[in-house]
DRENDO-1510 file (C-alpha; in Angstrom, 1 decimal, always signed):
<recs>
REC; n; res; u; v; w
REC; 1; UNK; -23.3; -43.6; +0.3 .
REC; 2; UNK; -20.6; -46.2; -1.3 .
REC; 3; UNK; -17.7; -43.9; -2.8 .
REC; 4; UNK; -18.2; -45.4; -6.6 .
REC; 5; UNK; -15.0; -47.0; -7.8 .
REC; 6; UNK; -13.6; -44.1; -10.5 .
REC; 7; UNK; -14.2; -41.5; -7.1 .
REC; 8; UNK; -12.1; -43.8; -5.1 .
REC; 9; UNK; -8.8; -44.0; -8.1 .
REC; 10; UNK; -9.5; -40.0; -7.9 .
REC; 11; UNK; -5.8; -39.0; -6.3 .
REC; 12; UNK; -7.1; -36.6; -3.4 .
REC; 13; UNK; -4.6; -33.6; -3.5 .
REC; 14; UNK; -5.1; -30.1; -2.6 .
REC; 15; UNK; -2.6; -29.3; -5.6 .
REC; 16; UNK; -2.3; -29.5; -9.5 .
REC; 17; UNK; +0.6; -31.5; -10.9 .
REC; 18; UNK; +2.1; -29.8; -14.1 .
REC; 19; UNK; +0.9; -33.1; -16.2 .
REC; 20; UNK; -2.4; -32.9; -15.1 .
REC; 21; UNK; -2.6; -29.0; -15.8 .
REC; 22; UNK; -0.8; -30.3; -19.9 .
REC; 23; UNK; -4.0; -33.0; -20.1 .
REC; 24; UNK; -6.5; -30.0; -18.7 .
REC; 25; UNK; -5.3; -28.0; -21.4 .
REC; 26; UNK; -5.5; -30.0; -24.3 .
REC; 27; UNK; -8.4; -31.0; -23.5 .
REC; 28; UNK; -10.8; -27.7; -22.9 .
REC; 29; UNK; -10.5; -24.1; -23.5 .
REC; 30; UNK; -12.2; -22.0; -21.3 .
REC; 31; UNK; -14.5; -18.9; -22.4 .
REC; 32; UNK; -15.9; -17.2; -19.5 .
REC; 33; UNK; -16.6; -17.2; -16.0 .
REC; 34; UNK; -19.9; -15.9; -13.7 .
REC; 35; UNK; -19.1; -16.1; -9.9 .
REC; 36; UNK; -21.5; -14.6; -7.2 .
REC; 37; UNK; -20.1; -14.0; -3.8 .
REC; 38; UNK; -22.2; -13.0; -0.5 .
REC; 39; UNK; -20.2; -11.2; +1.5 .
REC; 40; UNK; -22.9; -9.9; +4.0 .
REC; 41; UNK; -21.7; -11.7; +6.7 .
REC; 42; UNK; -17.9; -10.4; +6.4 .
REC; 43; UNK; -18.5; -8.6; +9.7 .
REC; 44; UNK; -19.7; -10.8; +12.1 .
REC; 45; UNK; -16.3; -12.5; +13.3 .
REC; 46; UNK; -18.5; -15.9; +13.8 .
REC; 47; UNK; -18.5; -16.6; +10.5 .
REC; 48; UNK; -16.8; -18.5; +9.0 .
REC; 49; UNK; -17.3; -18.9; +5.7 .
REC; 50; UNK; -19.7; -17.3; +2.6 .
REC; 51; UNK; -21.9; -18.3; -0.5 .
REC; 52; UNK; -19.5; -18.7; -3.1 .
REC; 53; UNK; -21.2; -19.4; -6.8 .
REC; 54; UNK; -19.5; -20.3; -9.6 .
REC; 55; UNK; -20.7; -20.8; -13.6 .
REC; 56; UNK; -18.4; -21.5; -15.9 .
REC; 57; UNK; -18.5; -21.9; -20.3 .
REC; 58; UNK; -16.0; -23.7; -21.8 .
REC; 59; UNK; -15.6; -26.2; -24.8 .
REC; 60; UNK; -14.4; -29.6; -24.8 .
REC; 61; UNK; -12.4; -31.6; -27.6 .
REC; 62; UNK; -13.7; -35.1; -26.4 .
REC; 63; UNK; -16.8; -36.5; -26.0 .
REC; 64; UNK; -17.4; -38.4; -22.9 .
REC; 65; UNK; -14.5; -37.1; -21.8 .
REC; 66; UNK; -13.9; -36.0; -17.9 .
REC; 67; UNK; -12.0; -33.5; -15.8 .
REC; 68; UNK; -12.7; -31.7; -12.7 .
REC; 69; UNK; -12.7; -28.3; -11.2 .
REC; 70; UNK; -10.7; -27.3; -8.0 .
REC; 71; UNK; -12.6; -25.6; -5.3 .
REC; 72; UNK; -11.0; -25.7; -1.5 .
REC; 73; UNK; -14.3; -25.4; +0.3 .
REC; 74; UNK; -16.2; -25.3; +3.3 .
REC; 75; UNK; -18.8; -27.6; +1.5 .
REC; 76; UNK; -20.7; -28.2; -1.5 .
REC; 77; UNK; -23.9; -28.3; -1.9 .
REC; 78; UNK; -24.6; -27.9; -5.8 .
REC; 79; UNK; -23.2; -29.3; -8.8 .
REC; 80; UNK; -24.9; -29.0; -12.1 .
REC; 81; UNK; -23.1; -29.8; -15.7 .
REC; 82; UNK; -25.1; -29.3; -18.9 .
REC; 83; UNK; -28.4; -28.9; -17.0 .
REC; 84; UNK; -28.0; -31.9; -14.8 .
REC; 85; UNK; -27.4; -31.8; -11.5 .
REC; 86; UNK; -25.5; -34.2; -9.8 .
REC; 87; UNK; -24.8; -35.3; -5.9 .
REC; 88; UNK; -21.9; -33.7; -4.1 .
REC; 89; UNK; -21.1; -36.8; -2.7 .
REC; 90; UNK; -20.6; -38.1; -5.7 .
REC; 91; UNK; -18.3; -35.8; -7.2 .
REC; 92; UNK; -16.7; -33.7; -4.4 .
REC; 93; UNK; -13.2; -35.5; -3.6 .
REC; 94; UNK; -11.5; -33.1; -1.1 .
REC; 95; UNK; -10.6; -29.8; -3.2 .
REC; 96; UNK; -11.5; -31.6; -6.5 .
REC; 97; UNK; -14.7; -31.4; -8.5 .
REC; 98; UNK; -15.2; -34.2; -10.9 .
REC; 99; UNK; -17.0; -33.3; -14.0 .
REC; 100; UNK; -18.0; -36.6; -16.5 .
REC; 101; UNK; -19.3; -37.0; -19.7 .
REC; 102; UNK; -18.7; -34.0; -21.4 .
REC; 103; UNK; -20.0; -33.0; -24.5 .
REC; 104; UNK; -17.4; -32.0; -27.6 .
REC; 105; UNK; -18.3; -28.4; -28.2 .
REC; 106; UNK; -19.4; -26.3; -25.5 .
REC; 107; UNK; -20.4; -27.2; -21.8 .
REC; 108; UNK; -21.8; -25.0; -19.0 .
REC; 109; UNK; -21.3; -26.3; -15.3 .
REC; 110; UNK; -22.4; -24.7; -12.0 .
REC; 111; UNK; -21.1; -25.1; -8.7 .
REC; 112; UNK; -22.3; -23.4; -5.4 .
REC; 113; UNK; -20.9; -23.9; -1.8 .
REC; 114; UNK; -19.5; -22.6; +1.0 .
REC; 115; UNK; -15.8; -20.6; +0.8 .
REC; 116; UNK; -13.7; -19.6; +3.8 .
REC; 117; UNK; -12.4; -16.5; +4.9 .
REC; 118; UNK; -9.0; -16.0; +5.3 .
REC; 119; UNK; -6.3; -14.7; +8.0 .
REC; 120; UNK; -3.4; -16.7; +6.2 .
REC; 121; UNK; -3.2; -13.8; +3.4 .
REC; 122; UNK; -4.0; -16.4; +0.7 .
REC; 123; UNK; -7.8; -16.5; -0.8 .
REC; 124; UNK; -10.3; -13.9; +0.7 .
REC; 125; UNK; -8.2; -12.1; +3.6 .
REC; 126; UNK; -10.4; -11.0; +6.4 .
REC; 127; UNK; -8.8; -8.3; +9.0 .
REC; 128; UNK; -10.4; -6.3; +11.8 .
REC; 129; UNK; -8.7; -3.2; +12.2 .
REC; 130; UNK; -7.6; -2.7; +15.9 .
REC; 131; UNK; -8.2; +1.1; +15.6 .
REC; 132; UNK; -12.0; +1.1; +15.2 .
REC; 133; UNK; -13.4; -2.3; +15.1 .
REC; 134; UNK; -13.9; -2.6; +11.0 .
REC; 135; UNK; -13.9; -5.1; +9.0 .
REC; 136; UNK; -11.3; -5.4; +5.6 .
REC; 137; UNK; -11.6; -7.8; +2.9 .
REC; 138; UNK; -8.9; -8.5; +0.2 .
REC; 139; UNK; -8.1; -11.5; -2.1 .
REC; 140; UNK; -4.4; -12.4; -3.0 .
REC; 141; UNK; -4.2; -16.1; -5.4 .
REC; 142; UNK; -0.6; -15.9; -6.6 .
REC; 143; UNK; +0.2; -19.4; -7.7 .
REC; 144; UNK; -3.3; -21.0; -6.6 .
REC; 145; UNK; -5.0; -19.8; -4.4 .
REC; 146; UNK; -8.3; -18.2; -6.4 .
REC; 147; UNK; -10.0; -21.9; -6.2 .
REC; 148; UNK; -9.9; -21.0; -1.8 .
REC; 149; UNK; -12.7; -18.2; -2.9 .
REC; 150; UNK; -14.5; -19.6; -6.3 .
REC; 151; UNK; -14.4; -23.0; -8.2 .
REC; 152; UNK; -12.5; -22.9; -11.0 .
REC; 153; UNK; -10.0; -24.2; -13.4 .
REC; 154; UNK; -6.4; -23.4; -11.2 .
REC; 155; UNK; -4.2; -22.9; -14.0 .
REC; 156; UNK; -2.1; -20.2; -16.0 .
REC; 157; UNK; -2.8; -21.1; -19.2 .
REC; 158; UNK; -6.9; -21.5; -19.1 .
REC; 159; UNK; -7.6; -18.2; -19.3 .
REC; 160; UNK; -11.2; -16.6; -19.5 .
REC; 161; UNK; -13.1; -13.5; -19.4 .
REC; 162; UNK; -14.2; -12.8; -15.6 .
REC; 163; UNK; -17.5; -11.7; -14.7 .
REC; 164; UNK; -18.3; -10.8; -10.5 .
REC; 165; UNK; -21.3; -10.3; -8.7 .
REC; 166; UNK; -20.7; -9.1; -4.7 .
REC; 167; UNK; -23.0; -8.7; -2.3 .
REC; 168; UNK; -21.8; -6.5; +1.1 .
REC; 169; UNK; -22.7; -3.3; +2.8 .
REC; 170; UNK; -23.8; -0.7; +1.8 .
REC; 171; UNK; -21.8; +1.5; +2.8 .
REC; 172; UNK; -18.4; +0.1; +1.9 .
REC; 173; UNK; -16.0; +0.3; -1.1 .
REC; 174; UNK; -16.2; -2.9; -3.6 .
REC; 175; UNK; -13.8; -3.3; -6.3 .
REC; 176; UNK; -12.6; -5.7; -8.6 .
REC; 177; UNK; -10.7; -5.9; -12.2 .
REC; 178; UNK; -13.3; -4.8; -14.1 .
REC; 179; UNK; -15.2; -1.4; -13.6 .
REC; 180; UNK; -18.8; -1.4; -11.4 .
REC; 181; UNK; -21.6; -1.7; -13.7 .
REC; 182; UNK; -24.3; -1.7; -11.5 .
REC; 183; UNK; -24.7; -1.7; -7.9 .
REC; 184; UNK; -28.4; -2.3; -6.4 .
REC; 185; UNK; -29.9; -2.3; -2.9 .
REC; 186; UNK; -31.3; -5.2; -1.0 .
REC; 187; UNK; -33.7; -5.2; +1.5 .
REC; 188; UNK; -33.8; -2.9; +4.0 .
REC; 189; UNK; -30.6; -1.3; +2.0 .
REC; 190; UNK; -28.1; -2.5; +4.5 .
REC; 191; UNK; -26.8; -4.4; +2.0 .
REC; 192; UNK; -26.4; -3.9; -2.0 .
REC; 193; UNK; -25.1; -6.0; -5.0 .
REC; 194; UNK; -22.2; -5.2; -7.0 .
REC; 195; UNK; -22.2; -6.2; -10.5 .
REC; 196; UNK; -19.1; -5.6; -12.4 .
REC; 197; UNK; -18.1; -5.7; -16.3 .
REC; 198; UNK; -16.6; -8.9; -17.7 .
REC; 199; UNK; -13.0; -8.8; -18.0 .
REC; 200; UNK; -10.2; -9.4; -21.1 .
REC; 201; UNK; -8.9; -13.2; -20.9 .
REC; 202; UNK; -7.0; -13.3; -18.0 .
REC; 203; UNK; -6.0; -16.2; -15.5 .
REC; 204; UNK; -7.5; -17.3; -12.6 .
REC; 205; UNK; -4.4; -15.8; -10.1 .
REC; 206; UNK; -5.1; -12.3; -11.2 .
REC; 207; UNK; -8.4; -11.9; -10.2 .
REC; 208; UNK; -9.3; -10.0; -7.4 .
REC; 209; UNK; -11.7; -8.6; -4.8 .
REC; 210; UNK; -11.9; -5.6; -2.4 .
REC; 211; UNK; -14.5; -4.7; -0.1 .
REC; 212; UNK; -14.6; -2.9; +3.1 .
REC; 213; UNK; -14.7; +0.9; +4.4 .
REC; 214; UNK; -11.4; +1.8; +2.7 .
REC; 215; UNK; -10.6; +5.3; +2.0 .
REC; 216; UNK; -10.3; +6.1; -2.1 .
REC; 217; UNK; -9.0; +8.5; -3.6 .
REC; 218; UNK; -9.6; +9.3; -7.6 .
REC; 219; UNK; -8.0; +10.5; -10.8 .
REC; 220; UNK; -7.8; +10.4; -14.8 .
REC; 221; UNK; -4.8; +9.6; -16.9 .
REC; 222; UNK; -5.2; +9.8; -20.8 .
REC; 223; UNK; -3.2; +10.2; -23.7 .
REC; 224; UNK; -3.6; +10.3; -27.3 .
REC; 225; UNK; -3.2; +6.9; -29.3 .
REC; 226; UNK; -1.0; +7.0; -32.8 .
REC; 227; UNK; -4.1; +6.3; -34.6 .
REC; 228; UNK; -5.8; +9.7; -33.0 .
REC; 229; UNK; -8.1; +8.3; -30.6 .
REC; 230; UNK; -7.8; +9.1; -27.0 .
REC; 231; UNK; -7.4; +6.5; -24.2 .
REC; 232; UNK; -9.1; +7.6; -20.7 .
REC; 233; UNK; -8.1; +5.5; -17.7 .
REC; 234; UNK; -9.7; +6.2; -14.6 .
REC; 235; UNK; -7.2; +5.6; -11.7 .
REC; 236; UNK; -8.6; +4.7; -7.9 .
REC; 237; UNK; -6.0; +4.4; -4.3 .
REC; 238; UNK; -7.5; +2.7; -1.5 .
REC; 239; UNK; -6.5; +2.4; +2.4 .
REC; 240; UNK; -8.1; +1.4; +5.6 .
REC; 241; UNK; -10.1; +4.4; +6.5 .
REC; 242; UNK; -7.6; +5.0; +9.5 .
REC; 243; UNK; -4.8; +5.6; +7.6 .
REC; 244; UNK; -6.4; +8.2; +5.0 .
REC; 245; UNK; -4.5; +11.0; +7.5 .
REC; 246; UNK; -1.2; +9.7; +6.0 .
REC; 247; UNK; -2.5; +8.4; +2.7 .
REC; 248; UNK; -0.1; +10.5; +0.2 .
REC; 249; UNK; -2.6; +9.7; -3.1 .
REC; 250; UNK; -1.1; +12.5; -4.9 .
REC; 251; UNK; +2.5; +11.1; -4.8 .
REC; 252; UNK; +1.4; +7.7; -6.0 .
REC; 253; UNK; -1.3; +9.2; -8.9 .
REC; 254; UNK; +1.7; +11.2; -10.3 .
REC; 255; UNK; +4.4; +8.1; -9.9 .
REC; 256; UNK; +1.4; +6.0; -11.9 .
REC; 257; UNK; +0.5; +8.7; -14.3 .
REC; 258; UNK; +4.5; +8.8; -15.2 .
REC; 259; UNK; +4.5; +4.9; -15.5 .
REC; 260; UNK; +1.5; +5.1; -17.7 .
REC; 261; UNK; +3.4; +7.5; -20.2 .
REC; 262; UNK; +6.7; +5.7; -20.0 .
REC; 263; UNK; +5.3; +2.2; -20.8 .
REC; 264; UNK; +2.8; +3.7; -23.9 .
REC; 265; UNK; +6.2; +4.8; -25.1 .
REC; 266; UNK; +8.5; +2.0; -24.8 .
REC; 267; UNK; +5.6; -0.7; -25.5 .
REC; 268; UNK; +3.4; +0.8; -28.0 .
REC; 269; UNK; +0.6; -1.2; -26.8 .
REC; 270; UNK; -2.4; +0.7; -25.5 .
REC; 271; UNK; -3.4; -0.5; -21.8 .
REC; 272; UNK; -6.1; -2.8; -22.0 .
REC; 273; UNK; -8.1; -3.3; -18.9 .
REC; 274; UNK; -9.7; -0.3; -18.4 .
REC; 275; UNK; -9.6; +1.1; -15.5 .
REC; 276; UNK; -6.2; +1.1; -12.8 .
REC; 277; UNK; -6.9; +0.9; -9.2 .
REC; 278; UNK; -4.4; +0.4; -6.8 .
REC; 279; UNK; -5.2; -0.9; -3.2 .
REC; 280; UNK; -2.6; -0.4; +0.3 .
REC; 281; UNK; -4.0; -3.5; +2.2 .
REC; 282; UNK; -3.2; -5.2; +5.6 .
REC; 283; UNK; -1.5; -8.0; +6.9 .
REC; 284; UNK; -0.2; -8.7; +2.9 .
REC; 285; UNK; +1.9; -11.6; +2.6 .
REC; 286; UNK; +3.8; -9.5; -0.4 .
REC; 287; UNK; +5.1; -6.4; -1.3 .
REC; 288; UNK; +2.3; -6.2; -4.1 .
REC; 289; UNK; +0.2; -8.4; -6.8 .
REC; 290; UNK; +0.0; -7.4; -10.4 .
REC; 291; UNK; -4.1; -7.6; -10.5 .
REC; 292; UNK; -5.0; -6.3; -13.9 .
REC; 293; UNK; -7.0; -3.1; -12.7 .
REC; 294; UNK; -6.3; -3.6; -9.5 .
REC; 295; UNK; -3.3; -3.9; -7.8 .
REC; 296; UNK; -2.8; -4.7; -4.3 .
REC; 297; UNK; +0.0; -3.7; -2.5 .
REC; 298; UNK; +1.4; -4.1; +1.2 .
REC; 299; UNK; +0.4; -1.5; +3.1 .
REC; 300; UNK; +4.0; -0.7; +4.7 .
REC; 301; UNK; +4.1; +1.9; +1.5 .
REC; 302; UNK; +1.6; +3.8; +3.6 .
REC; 303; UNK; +3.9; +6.1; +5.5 .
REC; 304; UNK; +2.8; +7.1; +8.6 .
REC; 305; UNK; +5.6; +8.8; +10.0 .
REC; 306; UNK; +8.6; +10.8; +8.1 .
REC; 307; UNK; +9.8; +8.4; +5.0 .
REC; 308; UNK; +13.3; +9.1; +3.6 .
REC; 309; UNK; +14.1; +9.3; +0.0 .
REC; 310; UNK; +15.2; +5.7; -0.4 .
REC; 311; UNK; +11.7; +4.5; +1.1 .
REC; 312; UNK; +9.8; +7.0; -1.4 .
REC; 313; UNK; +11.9; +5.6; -4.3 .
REC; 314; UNK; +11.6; +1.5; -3.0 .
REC; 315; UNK; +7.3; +2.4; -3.2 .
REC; 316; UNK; +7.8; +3.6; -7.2 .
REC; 317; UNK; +10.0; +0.9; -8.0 .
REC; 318; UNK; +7.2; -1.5; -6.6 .
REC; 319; UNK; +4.7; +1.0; -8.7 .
REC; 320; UNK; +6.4; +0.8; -12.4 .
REC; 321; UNK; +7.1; -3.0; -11.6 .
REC; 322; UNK; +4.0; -4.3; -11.0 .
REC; 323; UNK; +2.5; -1.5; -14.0 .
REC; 324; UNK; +5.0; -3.3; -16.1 .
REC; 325; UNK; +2.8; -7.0; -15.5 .
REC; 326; UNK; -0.2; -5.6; -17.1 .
REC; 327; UNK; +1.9; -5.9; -20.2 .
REC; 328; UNK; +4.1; -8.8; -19.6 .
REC; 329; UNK; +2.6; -11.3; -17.0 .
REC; 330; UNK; -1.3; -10.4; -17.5 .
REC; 331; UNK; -1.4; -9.9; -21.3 .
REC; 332; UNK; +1.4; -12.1; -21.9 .
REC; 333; UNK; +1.3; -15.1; -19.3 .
REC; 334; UNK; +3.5; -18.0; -18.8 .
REC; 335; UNK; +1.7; -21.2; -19.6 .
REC; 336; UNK; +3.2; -22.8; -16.4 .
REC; 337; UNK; +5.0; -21.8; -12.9 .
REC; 338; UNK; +8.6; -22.9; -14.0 .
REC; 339; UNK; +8.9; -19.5; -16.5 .
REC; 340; UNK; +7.9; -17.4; -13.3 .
REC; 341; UNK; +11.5; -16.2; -13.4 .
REC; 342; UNK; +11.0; -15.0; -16.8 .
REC; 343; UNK; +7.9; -12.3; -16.2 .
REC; 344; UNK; +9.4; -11.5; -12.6 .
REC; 345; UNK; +13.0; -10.6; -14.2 .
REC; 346; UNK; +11.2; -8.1; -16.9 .
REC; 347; UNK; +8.8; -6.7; -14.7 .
REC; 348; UNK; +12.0; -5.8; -12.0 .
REC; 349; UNK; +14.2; -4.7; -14.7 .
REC; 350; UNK; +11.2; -2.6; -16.7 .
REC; 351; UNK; +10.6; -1.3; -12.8 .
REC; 352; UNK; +14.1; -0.1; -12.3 .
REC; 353; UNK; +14.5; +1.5; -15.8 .
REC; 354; UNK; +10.9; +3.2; -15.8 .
REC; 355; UNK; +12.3; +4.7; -12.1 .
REC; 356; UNK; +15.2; +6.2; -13.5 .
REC; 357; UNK; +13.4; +7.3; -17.6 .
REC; 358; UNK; +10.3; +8.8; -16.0 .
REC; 359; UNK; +10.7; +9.9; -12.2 .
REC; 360; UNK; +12.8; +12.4; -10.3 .
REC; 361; UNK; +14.8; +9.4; -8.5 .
REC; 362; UNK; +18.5; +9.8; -9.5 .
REC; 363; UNK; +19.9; +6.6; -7.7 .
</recs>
C-alpha cells in the first residue's frame, strides 16, 4: 500500500512531546477504559508477546477533528472508531495510532494487537524464578510505559476509570487496582478469566497487573468515618512462592494498618480505592510504585536473612511514602512530568513524618 500523505507528515516517535500532550488535552476528555489481556501463554518462554485489547470512551470538542493513541506493539491487527473499522496500515505509524474524524460528543474506538513481554522492568515484566522454574508477571508504567501493555492515551492529565479483563492459569494469583469481580473457567479449566471492578479516575501510569503463583497473605483495616459510617479495607501482600519462608506479612500489615490511621488523621480524606494490596516483586527497576490498590515494591524488602533495625525502618519509610501517593499523586496528580518534584517531595516528607507519628522507629 502507498503511505497516504497526512501518515507520511505523522512525526514517528516513540515519545509524547509536552505540546502535543496540551493539544490532546484540550481537545478530549477521557471517560473510561475496557482492556482484555491473554496472558495464557505467559509460561511458555517462546512467546513473545500476548493479545492485548483495548476500548476506550471519550468525548471530543471538535468535529472532524483527529488525534491518535499510543500503543508500542508487536502488531496491530484491528482498529475500529465509531463502528468503523479501519486498515492498520493506514493508521499504525510506529507506536502511534491515528484516529480521524471524530465526532464532537462522545466517540468509542477499539484497538486489538499484539503486546510484548518484558525483561527491561518497564510494561509487563516477565521473570522465571531460578528456584523452581515459575513464571512471574508484573507491570511497572512510571512515566510511560502502560501504552508497552495496552493502547491508550500516555498522559497524566487524561484520566479515566479503568476496567481489566485477564485471562491466565488457573491456579495463579491475579490482581489489579480494582477488586476481582468475577473470575470464570475456560475450557478444560487450565485457564480462567479475571474480571475486575472499574476503578476511580486515575492515569494511565498507575495502572497495574499481577499474575503468577505468588504467595498472599490477607487482612482488614477499618475505622470509623466522622460522619459514623465505617470504612472496611481489605489489605493483600504478595511474594514469589519461594520466598513465603521469609515473607514477614505481619510486620508489613501492622506498619500499613498504622499508615492507614495516621493519614485518616492528618488528611481527613477517606481512602478511596478500595481495597490496598501491596506486591514484593523481582528484578524491580525501583524501590516501589504508588499503584492505587496495588503497590509494587522491590523485592530486596523481603528479608531473607537477619535484617537490622535501620533496614526494618528504610522498608516502612518506603511503606508510609508510597501510602502517602494514594492521596497526593493518585487523587491529586500533576498535569505534566515537570511538577514530579512536587508529589515526590510530599510523599518523602509525609513518609518520614508518618515513620516517626505512627511507628516504634525513633531515628
Amino acid at each position: 500500500h502507498q503511505r497516504p500523505k497526512w501518515l507520511n507528515e505523522l512525526v514517528s516517535n516513540e515519545n509524547l512531546s509536552r505540546d502535543e500532550a496540551a493539544a490532546r488535552s484540550a481537545l478530549l476528555r477521557v471517560d473510561s477504559y475496557d482492556v482484555e489481556l491473554d496472558l495464557g501463554n505467559a509460561a511458555d518462554p517462546a512467546a513473545a508477546g500476548f493479545r492485548s485489547r483495548s476500548t476506550i470512551t471519550f468525548d471530543c470538542s471538535e468535529e472532524g477533528a483527529s488525534t491518535f493513541l499510543d500503543f508500542i506493539h508487536g502488531g496491530i491487527d484491528a482498529v475500529v472508531v465509531n463502528g468503523r473499522a479501519y486498515d492498520p496500515v493506514e493508521t499504525v505509524d510506529g507506536s502511534r495510532v491515528l484516529l480521524r474524524n471524530l465526532q464532537v460528543g462522545t466517540n468509542k474506538v477499539s484497538v486489538e494487537g499484539t503486546a510484548l513481554y518484558s525483561r527491561s522492568g518497564e510494561g509487563l515484566h516477565r521473570f522465571t524464578d531460578p528456584a523452581d522454574g515459575r513464571t512471574y508477571l508484573y507491570t511497572q508504567y512510571e512515566p510511560a510505559d502502560s501504552r508497552r501493555v495496552f493502547a491508550n492515551f500516555e498522559q497524566p492529565d487524561l484520566k479515566a476509570s479503568f476496567t481489566f479483563h485477564v485471562i491466565a492459569r488457573s491456579d495463579w494469583e491475579v490482581v489489579s487496582n480494582g477488586v476481582e469481580a468475577a473470575r470464570t473457567p475456560l475450557g478444560d479449566g487450565s485457564l480462567s478469566r479475571w474480571d475486575f471492578s472499574a476503578t476511580q479516575r486515575i492515569s494511565t501510569y498507575i495502572t497495574c497487573i499481577l499474575a503468577g503463583p505468588y504467595f498472599k497473605a490477607q487482612d482488614m483495616w477499618s475505622t470509623t468515618l466522622p460522619d459514623g459510617t465505617d470504612l472496611m479495607v481489605p489489605l493483600g501482600a504478595y511474594c514469589r512462592a519461594s520466598l513465603a519462608e521469609h515473607f514477614d506479612a505481619e510486620n508489613i500489615f501492622d506498619t500499613t494498618k498504622r499508615g492507614l490511621d495516621y493519614f485518616h488523621g492528618l488528611f481527613a480524606y477517606p481512602y478511596p480505592f478500595g481495597k490496598y494490596d501491596q506486591a514484593f516483586v523481582p528484578e524491580y527497576n525501583l524501590g516501589a510504585m504508588e499503584n492505587p490498590g496495588l503497590v509494587t515494591f522491590t523485592e530486596a524488602y523481603v528479608f531473607r536473612t537477619k535484617a537490622t533495625e535501620a533496614q526494618y525502618e528504610a522498608r516502612a519509610n518506603t511503606i508510609m511514602h508510597e501510602m502517602a501517593h494514594m492521596w497526593f499523586g493518585d487523587l491529586v496528580t500533576m498535569q505534566w512530568w515537570d511538577d514530579l518534584w512536587l508529589k515526590e517531595s510530599f510523599a518523602d516528607y509525609m513518609g518520614a513524618l508518618a515513620v516517626d507519628r505512627a511507628t516504634g522507629f525513633t531515628n
